[in-house]
N, CA and C atoms of all chains as a GROMACS GRO file, in nm:
protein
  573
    1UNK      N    1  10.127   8.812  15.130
    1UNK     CA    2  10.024   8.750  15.046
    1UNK      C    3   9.912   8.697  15.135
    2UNK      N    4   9.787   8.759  15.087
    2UNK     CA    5   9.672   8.671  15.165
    2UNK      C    6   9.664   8.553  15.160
    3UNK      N    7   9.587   8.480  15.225
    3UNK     CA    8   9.588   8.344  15.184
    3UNK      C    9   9.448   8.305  15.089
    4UNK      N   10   9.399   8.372  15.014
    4UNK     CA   11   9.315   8.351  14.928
    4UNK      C   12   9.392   8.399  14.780
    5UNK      N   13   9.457   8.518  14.819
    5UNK     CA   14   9.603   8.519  14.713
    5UNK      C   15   9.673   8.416  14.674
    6UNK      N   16   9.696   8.336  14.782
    6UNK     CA   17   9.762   8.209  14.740
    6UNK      C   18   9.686   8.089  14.690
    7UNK      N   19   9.566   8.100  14.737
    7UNK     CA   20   9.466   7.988  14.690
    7UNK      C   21   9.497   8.021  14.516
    8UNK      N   22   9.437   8.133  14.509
    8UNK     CA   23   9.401   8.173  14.358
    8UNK      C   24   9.592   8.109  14.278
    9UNK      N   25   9.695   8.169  14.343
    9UNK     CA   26   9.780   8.169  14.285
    9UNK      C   27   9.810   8.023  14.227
   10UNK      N   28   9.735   7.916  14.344
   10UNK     CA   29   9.845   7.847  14.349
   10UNK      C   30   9.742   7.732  14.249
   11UNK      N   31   9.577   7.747  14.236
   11UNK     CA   32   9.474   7.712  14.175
   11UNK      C   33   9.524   7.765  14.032
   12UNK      N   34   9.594   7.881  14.039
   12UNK     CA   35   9.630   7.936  13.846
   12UNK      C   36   9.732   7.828  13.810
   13UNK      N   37   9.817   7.804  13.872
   13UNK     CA   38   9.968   7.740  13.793
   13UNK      C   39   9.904   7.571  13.792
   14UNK      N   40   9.835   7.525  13.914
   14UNK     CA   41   9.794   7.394  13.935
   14UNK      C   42   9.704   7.348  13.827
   15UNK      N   43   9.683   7.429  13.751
   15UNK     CA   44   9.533   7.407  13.653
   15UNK      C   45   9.564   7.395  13.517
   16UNK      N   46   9.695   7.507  13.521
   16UNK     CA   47   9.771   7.519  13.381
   16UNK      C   48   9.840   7.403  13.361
   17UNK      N   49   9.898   7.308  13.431
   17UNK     CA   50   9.939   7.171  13.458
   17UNK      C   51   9.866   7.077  13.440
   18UNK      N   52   9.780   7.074  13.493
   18UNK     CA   53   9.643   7.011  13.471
   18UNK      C   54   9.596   6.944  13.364
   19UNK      N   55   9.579   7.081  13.329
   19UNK     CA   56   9.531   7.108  13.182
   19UNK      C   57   9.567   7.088  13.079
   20UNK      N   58   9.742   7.125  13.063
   20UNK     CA   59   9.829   7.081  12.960
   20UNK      C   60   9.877   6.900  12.949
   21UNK      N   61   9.845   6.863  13.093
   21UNK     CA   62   9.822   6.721  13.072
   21UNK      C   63   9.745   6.608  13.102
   22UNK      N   64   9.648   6.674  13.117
   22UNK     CA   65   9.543   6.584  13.098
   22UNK      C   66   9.432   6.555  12.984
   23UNK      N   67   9.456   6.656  12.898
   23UNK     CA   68   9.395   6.704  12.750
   23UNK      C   69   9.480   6.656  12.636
   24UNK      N   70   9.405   6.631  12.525
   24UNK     CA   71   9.538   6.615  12.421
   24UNK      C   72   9.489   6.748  12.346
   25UNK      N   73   9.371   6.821  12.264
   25UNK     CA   74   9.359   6.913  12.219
   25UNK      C   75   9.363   7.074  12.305
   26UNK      N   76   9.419   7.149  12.228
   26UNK     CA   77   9.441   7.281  12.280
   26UNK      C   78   9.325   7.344  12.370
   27UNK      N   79   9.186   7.319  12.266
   27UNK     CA   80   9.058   7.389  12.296
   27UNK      C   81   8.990   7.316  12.451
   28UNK      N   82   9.004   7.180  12.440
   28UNK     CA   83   9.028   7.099  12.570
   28UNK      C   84   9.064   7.142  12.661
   29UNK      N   85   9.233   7.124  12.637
   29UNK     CA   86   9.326   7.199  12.748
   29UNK      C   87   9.263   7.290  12.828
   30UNK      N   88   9.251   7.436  12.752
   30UNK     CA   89   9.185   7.540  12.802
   30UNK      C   90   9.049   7.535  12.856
   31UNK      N   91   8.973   7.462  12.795
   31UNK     CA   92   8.874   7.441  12.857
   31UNK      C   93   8.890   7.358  13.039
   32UNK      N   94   8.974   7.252  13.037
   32UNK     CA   95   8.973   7.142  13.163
   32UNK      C   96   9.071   7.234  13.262
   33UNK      N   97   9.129   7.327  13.193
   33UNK     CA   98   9.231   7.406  13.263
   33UNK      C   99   9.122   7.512  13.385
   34UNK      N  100   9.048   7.564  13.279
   34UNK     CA  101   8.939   7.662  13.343
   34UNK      C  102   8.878   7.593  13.396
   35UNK      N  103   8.838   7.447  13.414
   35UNK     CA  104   8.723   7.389  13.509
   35UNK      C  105   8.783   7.377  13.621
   36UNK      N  106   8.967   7.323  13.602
   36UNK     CA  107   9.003   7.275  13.747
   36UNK      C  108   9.032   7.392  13.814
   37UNK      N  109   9.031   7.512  13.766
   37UNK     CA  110   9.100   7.661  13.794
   37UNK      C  111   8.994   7.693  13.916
   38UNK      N  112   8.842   7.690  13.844
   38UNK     CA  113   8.701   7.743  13.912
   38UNK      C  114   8.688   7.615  13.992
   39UNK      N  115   8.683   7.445  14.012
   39UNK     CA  116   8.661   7.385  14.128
   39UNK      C  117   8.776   7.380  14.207
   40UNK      N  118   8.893   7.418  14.218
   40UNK     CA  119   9.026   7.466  14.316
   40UNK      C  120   8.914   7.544  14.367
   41UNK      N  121   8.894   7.687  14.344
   41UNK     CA  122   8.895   7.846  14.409
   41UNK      C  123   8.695   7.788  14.468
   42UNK      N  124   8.624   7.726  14.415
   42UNK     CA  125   8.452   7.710  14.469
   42UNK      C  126   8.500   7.603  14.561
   43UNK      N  127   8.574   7.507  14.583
   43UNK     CA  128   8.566   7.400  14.630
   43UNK      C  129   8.631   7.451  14.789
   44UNK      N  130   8.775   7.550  14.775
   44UNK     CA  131   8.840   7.597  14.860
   44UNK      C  132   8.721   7.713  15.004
   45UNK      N  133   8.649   7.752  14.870
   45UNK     CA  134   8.538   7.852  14.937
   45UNK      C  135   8.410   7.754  15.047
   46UNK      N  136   8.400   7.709  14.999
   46UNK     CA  137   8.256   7.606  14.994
   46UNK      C  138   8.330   7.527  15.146
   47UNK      N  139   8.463   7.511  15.156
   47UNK     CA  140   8.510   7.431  15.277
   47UNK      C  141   8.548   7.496  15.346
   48UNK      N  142   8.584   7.638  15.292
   48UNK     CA  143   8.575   7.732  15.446
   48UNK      C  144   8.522   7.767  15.527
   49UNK      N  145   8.380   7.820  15.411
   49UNK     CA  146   8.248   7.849  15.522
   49UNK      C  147   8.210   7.720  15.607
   50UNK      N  148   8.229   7.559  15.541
   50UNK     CA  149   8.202   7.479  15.637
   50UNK      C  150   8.278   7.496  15.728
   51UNK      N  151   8.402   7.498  15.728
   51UNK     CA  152   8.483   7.493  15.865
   51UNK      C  153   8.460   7.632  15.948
   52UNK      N  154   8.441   7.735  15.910
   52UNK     CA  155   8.375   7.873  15.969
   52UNK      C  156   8.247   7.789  16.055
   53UNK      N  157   8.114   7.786  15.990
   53UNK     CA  158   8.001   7.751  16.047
   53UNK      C  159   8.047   7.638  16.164
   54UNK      N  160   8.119   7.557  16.128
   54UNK     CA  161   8.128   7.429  16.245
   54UNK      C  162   8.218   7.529  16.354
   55UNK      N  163   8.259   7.604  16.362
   55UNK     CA  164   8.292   7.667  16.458
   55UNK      C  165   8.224   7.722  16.518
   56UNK      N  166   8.129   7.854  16.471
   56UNK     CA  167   8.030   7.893  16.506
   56UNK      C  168   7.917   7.838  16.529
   57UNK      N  169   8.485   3.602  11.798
   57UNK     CA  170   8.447   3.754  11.830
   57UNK      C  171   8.620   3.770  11.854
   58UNK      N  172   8.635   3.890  11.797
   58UNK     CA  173   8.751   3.929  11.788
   58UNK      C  174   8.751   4.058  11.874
   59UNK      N  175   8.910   4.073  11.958
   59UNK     CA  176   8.881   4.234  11.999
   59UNK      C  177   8.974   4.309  11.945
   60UNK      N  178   9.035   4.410  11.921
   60UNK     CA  179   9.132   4.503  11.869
   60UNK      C  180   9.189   4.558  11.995
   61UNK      N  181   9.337   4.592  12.006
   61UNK     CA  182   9.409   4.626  12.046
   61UNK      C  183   9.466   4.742  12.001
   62UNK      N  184   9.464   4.842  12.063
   62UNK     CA  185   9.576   4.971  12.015
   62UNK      C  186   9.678   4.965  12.058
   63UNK      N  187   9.811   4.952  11.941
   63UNK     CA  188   9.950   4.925  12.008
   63UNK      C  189  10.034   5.088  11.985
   64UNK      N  190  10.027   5.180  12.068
   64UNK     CA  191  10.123   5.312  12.077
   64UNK      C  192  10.226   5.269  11.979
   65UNK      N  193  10.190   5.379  11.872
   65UNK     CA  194  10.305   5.364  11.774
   65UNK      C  195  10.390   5.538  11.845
   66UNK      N  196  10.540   5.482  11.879
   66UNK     CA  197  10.615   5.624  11.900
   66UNK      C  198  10.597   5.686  11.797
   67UNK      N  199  10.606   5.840  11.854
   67UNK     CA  200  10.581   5.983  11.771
   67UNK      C  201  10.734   6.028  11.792
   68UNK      N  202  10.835   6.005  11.844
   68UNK     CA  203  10.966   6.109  11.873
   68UNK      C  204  11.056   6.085  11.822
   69UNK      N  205  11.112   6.109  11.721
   69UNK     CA  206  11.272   6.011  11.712
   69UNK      C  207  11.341   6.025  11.847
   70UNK      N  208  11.342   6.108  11.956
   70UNK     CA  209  11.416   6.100  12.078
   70UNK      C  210  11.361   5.975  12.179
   71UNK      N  211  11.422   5.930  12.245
   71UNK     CA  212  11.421   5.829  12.334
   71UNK      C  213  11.312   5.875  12.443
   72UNK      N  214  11.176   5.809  12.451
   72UNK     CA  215  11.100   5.857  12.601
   72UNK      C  216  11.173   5.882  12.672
   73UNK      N  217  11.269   5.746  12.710
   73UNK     CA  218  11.299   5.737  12.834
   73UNK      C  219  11.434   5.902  12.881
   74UNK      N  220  11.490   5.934  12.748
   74UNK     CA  221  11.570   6.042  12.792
   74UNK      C  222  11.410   6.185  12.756
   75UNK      N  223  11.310   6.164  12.725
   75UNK     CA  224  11.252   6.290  12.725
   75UNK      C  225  11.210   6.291  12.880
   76UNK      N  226  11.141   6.195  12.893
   76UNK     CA  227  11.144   6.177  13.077
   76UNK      C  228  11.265   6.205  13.183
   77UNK      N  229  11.328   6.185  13.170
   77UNK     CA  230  11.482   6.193  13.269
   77UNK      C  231  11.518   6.370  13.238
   78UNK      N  232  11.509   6.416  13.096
   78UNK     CA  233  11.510   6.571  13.088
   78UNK      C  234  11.360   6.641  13.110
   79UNK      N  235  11.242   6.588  13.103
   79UNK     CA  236  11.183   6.658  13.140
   79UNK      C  237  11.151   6.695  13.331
   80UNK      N  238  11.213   6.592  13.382
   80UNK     CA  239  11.259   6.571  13.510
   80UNK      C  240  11.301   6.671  13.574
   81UNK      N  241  11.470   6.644  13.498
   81UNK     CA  242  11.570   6.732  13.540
   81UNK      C  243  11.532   6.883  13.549
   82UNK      N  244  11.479   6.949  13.433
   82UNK     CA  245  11.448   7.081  13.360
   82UNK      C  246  11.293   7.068  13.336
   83UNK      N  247  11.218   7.141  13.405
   83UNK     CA  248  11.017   7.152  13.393
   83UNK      C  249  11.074   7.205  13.267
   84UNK      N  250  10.968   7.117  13.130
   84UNK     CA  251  10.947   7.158  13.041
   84UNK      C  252  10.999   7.097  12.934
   85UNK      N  253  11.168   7.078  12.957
   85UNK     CA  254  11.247   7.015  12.900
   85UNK      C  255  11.159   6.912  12.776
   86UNK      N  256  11.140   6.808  12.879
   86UNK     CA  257  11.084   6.719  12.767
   86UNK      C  258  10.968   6.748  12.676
   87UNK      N  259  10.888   6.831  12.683
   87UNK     CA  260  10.821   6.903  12.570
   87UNK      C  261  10.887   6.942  12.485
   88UNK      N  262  11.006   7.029  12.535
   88UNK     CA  263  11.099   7.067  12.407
   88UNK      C  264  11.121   6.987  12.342
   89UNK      N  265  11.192   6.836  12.338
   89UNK     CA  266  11.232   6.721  12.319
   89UNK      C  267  11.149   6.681  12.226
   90UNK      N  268  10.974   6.667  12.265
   90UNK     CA  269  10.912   6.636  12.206
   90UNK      C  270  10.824   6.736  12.072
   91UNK      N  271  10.931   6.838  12.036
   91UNK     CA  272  10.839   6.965  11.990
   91UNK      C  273  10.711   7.051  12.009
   92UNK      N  274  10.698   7.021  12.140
   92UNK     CA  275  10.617   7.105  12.220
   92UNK      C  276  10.646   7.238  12.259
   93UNK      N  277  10.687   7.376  12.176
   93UNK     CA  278  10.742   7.435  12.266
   93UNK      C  279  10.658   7.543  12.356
   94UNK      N  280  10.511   7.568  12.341
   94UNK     CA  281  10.441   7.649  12.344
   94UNK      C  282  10.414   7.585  12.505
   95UNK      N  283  10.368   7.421  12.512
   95UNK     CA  284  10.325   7.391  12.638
   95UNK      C  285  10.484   7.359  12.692
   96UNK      N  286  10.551   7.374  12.656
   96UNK     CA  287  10.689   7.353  12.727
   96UNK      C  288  10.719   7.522  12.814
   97UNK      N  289  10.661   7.619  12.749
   97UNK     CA  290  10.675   7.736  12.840
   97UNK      C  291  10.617   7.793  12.894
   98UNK      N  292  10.476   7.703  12.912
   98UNK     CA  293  10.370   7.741  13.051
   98UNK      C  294  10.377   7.630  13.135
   99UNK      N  295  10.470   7.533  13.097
   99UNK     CA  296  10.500   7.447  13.206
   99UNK      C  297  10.590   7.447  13.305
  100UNK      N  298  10.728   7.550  13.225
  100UNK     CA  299  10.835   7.595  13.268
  100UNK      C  300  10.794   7.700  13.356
  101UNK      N  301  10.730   7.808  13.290
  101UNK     CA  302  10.683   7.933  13.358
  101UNK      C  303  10.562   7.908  13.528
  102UNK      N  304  10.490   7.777  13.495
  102UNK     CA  305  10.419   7.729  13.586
  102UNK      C  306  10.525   7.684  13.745
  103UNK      N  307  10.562   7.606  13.710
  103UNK     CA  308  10.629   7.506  13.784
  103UNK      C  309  10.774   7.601  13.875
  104UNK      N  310  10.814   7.638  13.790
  104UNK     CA  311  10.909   7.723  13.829
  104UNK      C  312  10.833   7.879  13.919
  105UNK      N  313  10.805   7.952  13.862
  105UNK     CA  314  10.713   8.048  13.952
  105UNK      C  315  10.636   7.975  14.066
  106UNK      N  316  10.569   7.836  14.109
  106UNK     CA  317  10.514   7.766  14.189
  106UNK      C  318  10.614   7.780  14.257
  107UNK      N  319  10.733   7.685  14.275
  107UNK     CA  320  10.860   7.679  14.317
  107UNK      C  321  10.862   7.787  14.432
  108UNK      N  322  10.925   7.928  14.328
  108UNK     CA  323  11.025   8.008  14.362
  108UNK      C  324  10.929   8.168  14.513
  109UNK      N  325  10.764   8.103  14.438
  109UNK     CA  326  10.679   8.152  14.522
  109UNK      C  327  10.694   8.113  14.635
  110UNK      N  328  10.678   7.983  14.673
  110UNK     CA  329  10.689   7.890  14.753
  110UNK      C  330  10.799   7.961  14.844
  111UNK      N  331  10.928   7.960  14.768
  111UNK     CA  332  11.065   7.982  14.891
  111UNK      C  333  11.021   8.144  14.931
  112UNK      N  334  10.992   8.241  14.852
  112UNK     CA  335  10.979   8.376  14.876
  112UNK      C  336  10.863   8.374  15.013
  113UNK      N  337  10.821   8.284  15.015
  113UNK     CA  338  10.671   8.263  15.157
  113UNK      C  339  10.728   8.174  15.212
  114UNK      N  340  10.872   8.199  15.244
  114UNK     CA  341  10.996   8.086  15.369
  114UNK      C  342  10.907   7.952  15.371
  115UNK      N  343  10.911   7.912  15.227
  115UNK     CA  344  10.854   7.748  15.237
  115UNK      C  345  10.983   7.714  15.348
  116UNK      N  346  10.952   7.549  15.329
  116UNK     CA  347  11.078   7.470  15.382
  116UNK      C  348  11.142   7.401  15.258
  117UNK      N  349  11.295   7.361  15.280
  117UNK     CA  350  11.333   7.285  15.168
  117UNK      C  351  11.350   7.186  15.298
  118UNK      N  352  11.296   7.095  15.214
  118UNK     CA  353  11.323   6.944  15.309
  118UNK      C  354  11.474   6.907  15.319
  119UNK      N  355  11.476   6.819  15.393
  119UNK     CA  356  11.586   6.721  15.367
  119UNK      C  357  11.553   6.582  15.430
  120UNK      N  358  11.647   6.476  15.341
  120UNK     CA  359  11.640   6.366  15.352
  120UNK      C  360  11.696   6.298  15.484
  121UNK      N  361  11.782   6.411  15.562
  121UNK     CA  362  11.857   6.331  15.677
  121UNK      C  363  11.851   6.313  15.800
  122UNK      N  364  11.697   6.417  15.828
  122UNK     CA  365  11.684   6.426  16.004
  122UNK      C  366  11.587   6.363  16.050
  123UNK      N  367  11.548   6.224  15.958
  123UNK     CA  368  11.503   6.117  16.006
  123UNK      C  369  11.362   6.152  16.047
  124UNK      N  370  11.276   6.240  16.027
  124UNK     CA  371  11.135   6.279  16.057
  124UNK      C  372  11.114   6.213  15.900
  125UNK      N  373  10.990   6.136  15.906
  125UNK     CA  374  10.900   6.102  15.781
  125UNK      C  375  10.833   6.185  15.699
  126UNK      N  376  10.759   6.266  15.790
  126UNK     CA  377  10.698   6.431  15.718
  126UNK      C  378  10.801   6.496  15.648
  127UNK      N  379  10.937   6.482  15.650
  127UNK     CA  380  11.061   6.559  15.600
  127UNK      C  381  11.058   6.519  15.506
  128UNK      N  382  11.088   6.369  15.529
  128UNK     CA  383  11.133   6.300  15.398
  128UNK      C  384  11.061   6.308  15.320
  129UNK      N  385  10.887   6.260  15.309
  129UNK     CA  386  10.798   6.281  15.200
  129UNK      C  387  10.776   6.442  15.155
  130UNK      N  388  10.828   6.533  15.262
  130UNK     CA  389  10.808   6.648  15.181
  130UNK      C  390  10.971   6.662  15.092
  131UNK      N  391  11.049   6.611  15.087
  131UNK     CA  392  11.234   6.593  15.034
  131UNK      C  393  11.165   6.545  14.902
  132UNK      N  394  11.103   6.409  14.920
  132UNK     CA  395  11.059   6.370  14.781
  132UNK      C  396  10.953   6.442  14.708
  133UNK      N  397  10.842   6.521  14.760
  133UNK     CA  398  10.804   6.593  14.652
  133UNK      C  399  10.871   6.695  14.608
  134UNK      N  400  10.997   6.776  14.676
  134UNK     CA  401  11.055   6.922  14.628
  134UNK      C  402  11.146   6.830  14.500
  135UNK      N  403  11.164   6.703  14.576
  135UNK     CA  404  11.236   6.628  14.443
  135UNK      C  405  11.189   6.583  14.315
  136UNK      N  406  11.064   6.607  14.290
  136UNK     CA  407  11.025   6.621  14.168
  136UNK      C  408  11.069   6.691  14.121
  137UNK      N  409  11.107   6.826  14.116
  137UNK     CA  410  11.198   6.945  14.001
  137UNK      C  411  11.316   6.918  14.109
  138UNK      N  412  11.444   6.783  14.065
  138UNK     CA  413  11.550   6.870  14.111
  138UNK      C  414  11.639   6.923  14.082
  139UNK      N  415  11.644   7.034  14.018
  139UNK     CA  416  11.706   7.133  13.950
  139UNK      C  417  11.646   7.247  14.028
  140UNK      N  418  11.545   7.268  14.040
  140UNK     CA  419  11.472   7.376  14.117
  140UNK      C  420  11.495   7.341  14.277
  141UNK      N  421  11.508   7.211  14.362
  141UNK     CA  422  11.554   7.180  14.497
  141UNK      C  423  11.678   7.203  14.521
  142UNK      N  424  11.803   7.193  14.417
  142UNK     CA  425  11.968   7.208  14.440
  142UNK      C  426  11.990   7.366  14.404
  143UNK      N  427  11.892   7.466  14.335
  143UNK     CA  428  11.915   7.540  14.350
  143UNK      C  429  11.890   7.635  14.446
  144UNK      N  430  11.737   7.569  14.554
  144UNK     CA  431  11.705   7.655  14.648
  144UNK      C  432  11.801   7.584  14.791
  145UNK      N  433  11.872   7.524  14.779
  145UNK     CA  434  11.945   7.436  14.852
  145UNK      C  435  12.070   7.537  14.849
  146UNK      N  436  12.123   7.552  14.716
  146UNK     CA  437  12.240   7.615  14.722
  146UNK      C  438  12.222   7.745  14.756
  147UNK      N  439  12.130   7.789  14.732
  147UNK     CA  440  12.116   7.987  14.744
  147UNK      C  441  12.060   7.990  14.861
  148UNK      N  442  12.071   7.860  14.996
  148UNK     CA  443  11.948   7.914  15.124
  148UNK      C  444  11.850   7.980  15.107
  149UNK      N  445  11.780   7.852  15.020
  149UNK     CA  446  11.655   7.983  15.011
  149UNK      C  447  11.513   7.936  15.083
  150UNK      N  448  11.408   8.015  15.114
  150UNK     CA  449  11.352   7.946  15.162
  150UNK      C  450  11.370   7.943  15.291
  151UNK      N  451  11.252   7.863  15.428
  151UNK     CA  452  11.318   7.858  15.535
  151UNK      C  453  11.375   7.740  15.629
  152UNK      N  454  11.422   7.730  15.722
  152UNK     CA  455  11.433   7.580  15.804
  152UNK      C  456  11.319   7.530  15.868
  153UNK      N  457  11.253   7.630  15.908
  153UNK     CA  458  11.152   7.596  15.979
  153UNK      C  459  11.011   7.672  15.957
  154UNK      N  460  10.872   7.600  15.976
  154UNK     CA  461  10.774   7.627  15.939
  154UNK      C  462  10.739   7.739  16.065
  155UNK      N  463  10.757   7.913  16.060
  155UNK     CA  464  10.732   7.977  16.102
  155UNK      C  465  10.585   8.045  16.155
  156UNK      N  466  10.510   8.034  16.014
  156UNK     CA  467  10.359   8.078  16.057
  156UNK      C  468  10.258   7.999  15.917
  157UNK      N  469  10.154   8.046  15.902
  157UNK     CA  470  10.102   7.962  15.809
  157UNK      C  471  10.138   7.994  15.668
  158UNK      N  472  10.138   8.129  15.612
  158UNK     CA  473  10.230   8.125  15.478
  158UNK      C  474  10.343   8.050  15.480
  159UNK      N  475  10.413   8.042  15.551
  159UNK     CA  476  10.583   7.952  15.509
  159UNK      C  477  10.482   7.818  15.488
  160UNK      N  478  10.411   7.767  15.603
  160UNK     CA  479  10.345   7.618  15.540
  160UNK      C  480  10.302   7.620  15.387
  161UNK      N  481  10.220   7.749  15.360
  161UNK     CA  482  10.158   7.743  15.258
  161UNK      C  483  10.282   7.696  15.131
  162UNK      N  484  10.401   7.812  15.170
  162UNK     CA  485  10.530   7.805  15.054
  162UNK      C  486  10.580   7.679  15.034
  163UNK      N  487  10.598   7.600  15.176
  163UNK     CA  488  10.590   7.468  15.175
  163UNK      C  489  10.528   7.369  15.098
  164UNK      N  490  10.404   7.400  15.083
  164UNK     CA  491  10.336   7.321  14.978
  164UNK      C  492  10.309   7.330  14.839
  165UNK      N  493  10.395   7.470  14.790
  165UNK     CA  494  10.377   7.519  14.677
  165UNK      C  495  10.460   7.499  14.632
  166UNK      N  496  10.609   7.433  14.730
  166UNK     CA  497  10.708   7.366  14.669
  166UNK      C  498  10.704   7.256  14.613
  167UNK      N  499  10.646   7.174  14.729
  167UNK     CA  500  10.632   7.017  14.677
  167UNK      C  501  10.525   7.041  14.585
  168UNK      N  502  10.393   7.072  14.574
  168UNK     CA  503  10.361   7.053  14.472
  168UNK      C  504  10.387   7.114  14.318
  169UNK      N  505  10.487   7.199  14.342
  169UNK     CA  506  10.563   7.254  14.192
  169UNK      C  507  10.621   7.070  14.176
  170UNK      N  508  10.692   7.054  14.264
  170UNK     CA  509  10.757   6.917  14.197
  170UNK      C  510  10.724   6.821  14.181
  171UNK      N  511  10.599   6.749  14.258
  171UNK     CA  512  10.491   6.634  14.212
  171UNK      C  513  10.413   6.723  14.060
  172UNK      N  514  10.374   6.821  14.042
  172UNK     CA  515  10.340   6.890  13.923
  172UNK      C  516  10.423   6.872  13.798
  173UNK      N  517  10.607   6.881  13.872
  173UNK     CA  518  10.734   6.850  13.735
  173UNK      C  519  10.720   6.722  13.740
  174UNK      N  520  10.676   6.639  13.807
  174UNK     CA  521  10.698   6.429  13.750
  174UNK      C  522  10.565   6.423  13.672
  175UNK      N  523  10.437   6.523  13.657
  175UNK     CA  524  10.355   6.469  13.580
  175UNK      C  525  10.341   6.530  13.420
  176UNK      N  526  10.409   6.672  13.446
  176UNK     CA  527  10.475   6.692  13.312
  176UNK      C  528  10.574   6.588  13.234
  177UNK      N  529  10.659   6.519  13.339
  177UNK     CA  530  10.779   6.497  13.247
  177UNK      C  531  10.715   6.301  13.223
  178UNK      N  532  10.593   6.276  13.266
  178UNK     CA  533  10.531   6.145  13.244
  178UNK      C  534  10.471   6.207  13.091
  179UNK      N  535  10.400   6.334  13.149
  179UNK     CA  536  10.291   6.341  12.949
  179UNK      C  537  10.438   6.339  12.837
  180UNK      N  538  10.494   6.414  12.876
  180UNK     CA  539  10.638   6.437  12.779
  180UNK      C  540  10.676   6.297  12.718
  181UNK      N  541  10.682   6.218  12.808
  181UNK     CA  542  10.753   6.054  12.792
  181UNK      C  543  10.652   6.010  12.728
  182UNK      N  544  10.476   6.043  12.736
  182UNK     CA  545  10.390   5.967  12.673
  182UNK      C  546  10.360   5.984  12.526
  183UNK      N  547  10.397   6.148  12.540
  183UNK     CA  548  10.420   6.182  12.374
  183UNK      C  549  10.453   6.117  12.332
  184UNK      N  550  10.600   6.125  12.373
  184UNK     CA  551  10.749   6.047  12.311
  184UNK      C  552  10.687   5.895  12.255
  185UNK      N  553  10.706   5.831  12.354
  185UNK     CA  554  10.631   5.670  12.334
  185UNK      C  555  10.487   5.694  12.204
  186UNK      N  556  10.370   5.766  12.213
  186UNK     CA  557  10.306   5.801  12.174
  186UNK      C  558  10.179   5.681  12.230
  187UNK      N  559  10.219   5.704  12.375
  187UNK     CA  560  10.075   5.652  12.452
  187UNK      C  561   9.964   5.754  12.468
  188UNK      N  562  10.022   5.881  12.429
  188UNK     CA  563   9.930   6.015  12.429
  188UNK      C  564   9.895   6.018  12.254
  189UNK      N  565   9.823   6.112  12.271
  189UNK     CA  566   9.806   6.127  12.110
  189UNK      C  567   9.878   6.258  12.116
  190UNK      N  568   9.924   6.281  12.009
  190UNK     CA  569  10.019   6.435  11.967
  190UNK      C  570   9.963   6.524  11.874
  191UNK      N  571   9.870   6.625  11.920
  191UNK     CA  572   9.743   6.740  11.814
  191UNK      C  573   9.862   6.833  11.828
   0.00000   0.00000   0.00000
């Protein structure tokens, strides 16, 4: 498994959790589920290239 | 000037405190408990696949006894699902030692499957109590 495989994987199940409890309505849920899904996987990205660039 | 108070009227005839202790034991459990069964099997299906990913990428299963602190706090998060820790305990599963960076990664996909099962089995208990609202 890559390790962006695992980001994604581990951003899918972490979100579905999330989501199912931090919401009380369904449409919610899914909705806060998909926000924490996309700032896991942008947030993960966004701190790589920083740590990339501070290397370079 | 008066203020109002909202006092959680329970929603469960079952006991929080046993929907908590089963949603504990078993990810999901206490949704069932609480007639949840739809989020009871993407919680199950979540938590458990987190888990079992985890050991298949030679996470570590902690243990409580070799006196390293990093052990122990990682012992207590696999101990959030332990039903899912006594079974990767019993089947050796998983690895002893953090080999390369996937096993770390599996490592953390353990503990956080099981800090993930104590916050399921808190909404479950909140149902129950009905400190949550129940749609």
């Amino acid at each position: 498994m890559s390790h962006f495989a695992a980001l994604v994987v581990y951003a899918f199940f972490a979100s579905i959790v999330f989501g199912i409890t931090q919401r009380t309505e369904s449409k919610s849920m899914i909705r806060f589920g998909a926000t924490c899904f996309v700032a896991f996987v942008a947030a993960a990205i966004v701190v790589s290239w920083g740590m990339f660039l501070l290397k370079h | 000037m008066t203020t109002t108070t909202t006092v959680p009227v329970r929603q469960s005839a079952v006991s929080p405190t046993l929907v908590l202790v089963a949603g504990w034991l078993v990810p999901g459990l206490g949704h069932v408990l609480v007639k949840k069964p739809i989020r009871a099997a993407l919680l199950f299906v979540s938590i458990v696949s987190m888990f079992f990913l985890g050991m298949m990428m030679h996470g570590k299963v902690y243990s409580a006894t070799n006196g390293d602190m990093l052990d122990l706090l990682g012992f207590v998060g696999e101990m959030g699902s332990p039903l899912l820790y006594v079974i990767a305990h019993a089947a050796s599963m998983g690895g002893q030692v953090l080999t390369d960076t996937i096993s770390d990664y599996g490592s953390k996909f353990a503990v956080v499957a099981g800090l993930l099962n104590v916050m399921a089995a808190v909404d479950a208990q909140s149902l129950a109590n009905g400190r949550k609202e129940s749609l």
